[in-house]
C-alpha positions as CSV (number, residue, x, y, z in Angstrom):
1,X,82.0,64.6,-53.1
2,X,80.8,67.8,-54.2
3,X,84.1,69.6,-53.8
4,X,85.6,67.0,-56.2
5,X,83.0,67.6,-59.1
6,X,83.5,71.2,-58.8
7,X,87.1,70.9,-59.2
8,X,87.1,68.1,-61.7
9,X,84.6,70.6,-63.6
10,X,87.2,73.7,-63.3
11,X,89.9,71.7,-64.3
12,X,88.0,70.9,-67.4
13,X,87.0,74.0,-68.0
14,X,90.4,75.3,-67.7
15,X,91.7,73.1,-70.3
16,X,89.2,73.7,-72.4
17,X,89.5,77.3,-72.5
18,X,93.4,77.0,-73.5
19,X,92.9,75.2,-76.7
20,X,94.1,76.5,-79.8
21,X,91.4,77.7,-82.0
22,X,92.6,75.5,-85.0
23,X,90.3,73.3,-83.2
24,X,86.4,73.0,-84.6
25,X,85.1,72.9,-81.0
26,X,87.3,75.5,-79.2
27,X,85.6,78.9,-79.0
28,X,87.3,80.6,-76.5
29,X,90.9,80.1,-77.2
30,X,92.8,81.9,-74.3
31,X,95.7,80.5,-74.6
32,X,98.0,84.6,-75.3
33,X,96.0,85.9,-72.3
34,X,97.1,83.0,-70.4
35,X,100.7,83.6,-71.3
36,X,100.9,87.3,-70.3
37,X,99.6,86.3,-67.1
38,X,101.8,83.6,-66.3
39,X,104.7,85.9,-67.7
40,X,104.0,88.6,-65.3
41,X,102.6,86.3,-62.4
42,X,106.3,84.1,-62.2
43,X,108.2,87.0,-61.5
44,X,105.7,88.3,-58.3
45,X,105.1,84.5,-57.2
46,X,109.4,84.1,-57.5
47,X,109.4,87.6,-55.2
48,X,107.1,85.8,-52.6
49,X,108.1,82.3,-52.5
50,X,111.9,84.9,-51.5
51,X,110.2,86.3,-49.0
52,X,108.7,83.6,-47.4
53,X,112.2,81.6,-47.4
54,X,113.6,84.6,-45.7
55,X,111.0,84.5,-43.0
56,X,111.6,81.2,-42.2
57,X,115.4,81.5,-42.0
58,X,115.3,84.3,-40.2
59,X,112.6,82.4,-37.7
60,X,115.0,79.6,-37.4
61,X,118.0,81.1,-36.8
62,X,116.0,82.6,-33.3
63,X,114.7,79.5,-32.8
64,X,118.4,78.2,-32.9
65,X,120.0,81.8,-30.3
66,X,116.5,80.3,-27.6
67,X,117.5,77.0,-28.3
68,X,121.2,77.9,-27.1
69,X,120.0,80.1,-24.6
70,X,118.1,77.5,-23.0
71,X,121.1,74.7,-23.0
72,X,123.1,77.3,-21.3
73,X,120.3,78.1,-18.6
74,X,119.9,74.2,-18.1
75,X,123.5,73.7,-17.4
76,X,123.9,76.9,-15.3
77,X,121.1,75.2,-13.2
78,X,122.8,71.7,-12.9
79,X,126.2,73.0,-12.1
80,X,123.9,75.3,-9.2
81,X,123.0,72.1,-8.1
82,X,126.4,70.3,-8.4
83,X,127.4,72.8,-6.1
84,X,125.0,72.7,-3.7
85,X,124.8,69.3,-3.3
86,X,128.4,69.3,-2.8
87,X,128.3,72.2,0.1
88,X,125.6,70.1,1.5
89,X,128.0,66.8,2.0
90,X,130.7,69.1,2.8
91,X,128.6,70.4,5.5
92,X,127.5,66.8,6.8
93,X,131.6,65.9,7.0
């Protein structure tokens, strides 16, 4: 409950702190130094969010070579078997 009045209280403040100063009961008016931030913080949060995708591609494409990997282990292992179980009954005729 406590978490949610801070953040409801933040959020507020937030807002507050934007308003144009062509209103009688905004004092701070930081609405230009918000701008140059969000103009130069897109660009670096663009360059990350990137990176991040590329991670995760590059992750999944292993994930996909061990996936492969395994099938082919698994039906190395069967066919091993096949055989076996076939020189077994050849062995019993």
């Amino acid at each position: 409950m406590g978490a949610l009045i801070v953040g409801i209280v933040f959020v507020l403040f937030a807002v507050y702190a934007v308003l144009p100063a062509s209103l009688p009961f905004a004092l701070l008016n930081w609405w230009e130094q918000v701008k140059v931030v969000l103009a130069g913080g897109i660009p670096l949060l663009a360059v990350f969010i990137g990176l991040i995708a590329i991670m995760i591609g590059i992750a999944d494409i292993k994930d996909k070579i061990e996936a492969k990997k395994e099938e082919e282990e698994e039906a190395r292992a069967a066919a091993e078997a096949e055989q076996a179980e076939s020189s077994e009954e050849k062995k019993e005729d």
